[in-house]
C-alpha positions in Angstrom: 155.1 80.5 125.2 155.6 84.5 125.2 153.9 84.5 121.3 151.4 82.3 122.1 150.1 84.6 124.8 150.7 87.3 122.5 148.3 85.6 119.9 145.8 85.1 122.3 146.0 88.3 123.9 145.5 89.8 120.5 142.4 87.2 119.4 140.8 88.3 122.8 141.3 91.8 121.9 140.2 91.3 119.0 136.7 89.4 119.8 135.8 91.7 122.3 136.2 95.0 119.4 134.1 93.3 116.9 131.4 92.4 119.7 131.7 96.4 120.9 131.3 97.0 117.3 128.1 94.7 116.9 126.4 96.0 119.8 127.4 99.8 119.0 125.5 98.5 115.3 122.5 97.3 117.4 122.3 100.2 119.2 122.4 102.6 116.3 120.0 100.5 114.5 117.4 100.7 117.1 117.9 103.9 117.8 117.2 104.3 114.3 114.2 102.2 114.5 112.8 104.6 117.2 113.9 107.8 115.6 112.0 107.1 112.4 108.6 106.1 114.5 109.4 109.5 116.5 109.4 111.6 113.4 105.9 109.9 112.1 107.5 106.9 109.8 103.8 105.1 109.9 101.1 103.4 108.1 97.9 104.5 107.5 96.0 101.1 106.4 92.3 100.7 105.1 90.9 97.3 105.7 87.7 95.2 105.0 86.2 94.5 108.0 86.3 91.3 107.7 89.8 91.1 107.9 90.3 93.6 111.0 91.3 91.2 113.7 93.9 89.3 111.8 95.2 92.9 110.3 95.4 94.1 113.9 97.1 91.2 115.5 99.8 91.6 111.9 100.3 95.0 112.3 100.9 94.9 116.5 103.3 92.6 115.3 105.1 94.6 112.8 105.2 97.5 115.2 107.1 95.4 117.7 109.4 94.2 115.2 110.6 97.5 113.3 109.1 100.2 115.8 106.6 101.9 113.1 103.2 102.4 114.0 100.4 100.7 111.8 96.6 102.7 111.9 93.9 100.8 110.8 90.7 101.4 109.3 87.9 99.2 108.8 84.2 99.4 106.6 83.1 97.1 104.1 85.2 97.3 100.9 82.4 99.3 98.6 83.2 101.8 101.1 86.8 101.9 101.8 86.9 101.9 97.5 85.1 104.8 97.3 87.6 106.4 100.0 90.4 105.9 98.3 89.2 106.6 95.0 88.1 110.1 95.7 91.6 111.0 97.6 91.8 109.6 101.2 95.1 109.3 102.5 96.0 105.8 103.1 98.9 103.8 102.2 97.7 100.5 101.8 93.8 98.8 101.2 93.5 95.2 102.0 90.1 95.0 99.8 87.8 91.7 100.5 87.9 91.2 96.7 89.7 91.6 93.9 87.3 93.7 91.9 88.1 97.0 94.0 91.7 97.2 93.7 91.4 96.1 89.9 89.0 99.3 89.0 91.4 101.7 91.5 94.4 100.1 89.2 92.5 100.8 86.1 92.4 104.1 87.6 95.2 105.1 88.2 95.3 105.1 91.6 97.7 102.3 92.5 101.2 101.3 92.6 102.3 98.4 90.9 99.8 94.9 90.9 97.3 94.0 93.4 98.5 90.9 95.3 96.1 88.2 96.8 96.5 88.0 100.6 93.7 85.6 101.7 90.8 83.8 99.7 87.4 84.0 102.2 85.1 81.4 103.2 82.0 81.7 104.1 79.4 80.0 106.6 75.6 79.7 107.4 75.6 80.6 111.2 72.6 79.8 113.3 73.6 80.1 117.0 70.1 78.1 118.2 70.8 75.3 116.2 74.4 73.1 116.9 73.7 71.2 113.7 72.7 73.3 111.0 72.8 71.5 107.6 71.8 72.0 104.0 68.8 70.9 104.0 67.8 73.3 107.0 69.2 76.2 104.6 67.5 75.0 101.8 64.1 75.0 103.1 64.4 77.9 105.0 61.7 80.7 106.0 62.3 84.0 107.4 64.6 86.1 108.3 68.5 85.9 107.1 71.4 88.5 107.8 73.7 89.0 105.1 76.0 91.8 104.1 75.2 94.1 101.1 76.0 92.4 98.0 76.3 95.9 96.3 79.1 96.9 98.7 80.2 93.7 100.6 82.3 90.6 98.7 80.7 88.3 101.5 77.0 89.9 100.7 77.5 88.7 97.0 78.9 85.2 97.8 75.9 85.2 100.3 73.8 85.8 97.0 75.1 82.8 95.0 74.3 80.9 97.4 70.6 81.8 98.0 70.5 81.9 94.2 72.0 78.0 93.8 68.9 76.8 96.5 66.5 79.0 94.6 66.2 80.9 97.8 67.2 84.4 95.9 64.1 86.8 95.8 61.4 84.5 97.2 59.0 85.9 98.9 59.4 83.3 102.3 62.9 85.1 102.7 63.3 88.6 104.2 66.7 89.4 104.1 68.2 91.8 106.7 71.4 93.2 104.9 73.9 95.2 106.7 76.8 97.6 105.1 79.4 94.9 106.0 79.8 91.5 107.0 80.7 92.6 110.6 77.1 94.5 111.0 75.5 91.4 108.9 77.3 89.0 112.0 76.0 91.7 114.8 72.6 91.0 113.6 72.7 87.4 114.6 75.3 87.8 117.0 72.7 90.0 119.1 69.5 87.9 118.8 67.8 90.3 116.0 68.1 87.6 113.4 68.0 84.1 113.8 70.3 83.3 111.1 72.3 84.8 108.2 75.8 84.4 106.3 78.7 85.6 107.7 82.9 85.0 107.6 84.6 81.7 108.9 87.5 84.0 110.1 84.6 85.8 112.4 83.0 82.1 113.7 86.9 81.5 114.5 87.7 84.9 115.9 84.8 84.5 117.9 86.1 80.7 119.2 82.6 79.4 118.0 82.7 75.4 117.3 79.0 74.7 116.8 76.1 76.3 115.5 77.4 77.0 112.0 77.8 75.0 108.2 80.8 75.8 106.6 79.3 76.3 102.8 81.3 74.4 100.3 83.1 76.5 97.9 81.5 75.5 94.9 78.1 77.6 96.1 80.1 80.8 95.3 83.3 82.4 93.5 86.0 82.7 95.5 86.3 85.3 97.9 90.1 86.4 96.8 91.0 89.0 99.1 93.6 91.5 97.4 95.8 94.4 98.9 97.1 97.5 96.8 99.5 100.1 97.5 98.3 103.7 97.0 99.6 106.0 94.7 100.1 108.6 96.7 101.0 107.3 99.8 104.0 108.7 101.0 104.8 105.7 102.4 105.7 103.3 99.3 108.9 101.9 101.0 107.3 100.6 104.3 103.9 99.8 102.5 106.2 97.2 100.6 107.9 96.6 103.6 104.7 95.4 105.3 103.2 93.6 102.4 107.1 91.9 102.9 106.0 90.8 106.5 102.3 89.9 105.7 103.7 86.9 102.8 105.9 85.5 104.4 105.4 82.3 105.3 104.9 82.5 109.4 102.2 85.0 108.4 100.3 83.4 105.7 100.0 80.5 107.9 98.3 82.3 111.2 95.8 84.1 108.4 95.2 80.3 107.7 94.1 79.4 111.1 92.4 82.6 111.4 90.0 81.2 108.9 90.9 81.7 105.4 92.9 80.2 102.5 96.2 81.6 102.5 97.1 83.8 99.8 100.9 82.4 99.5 100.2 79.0 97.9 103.6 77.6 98.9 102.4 77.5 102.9 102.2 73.7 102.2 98.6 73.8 102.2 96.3 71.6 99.7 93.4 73.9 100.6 95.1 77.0 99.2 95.9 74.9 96.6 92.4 74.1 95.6 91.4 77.2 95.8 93.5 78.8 93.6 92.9 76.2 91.1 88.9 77.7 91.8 90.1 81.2 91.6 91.6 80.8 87.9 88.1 78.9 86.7 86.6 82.1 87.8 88.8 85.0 85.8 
């Protein structure tokens, strides 16, 4: 009887050191966790503005989980590549393309390979009509609000798909471009122009279920959004350990529902699927 209670004196002991010892861990660990963000352990993040929101609601989430603090920056991605090109001190680009990231690896200016994130989609939005159909975009006269091909990914889809209805430089369409595909959706959004391209995720984002046509993705190459670390970010360990976070499955899928094709292909999705079967038809 005596060694019995002995035994469980000791296994008692015992259970309540080790679950001293895991908190004291936790403890230190968080500490840790806070100490770090204290001494200016953060991420300095440029990001097509396309992709704001989602990056936003992904980084507020990272900052809960680990305790570093995520700044983002948003313009279209022309813009953003000409920032980081000439020296501006970010840590990570999430570019709406791939083209970007591919010239700033060619020049030197990244760290390891460019890694798609999300694939775009893109829809005809015209608030006044619930229905709008291809035949109302195909015979079309006006005004249309579109981003900058030059400088915008979306802008250039936009442009295949003007060019595919022979819509592309007639003189019956005046096109309103803006720098990005968030001024090209303020344009409509504010009653200037009636109509124009602009992103799914944005038409989500903006919890708008009518008024729009979801363009098929054979009117354009795909949109395939990639993300780069920066050379000389002084960051490269929490850059990776973000880019970690963003593919893992719980977050590929709410970039899904934000309104894009998942980067990850394993998310179960046939969409991403068929889309990256799209994507290598257009290397």
């Amino acid at each position: 009887m005596m060694g019995r209670t002995l035994f469980l004196a000791i296994g008692f002991l015992s259970g309540t050191l080790l679950s001293a010892q895991a908190a004291w861990g936790k403890a230190l660990h968080g500490d840790a966790l806070h100490k770090d963000a204290r001494q200016g352990a953060a991420l300095s993040i440029a990001v097509a503005s396309n992709f704001r929101p989602v990056a936003q609601r992904l980084a507020d989430d990272f900052t809960r989980r680990t305790g570093h603090r995520v700044t983002l920056s948003s313009a279209s991605s022309g813009v953003l590549y000409n920032q980081v090109f000439y020296g501006a001190s970010y840590d990570l680009f999430f570019s709406a393309d791939r083209e970007r990231p591919r010239m700033l690896q060619e020049a030197g200016k990244v760290k390891g390979e460019p890694k798609t994130y999300a694939y775009g989609r893109l829809v005809f939005w015209q608030p006044g009509n619930p229905t709008p159909d291809y035949k109302v975009l195909s015979q079309w006269q006006g005004n249309l609000a579109m981003a900058d091909p030059g400088k915008a990914p979306y802008g250039f889809a936009a442009q295949q798909v003007l060019e595919y209805f022979d819509l592309w430089g007639k003189p019956r369409i005046e096109l309103v471009q803006g720098m990005s595909v968030q001024q090209a959706w303020q344009f409509i959004a504010t009653g200037n122009v009636r109509a124009g391209f602009v992103a799914l995720s944005q038409v989500v984002g903006g919890k708008i279920d009518s008024g729009y046509l979801l363009l098929r993705d054979e009117l354009y190459n795909p949109i395939r959004q990639n993300v780069v670390i920066i050379k000389t970010s002084k960051n490269t360990k929490l850059a990776q350990q973000f880019l970690d976070f963003i593919f893992a499955e719980p977050q590929q899928k709410i970039i899904q529902e934000a309104g894009y094709y998942p980067g990850v292909i394993n998310t179960g999705s046939r969409i991403a699927g068929k889309r990256a079967e799209l994507s290598k038809d257009n290397k």
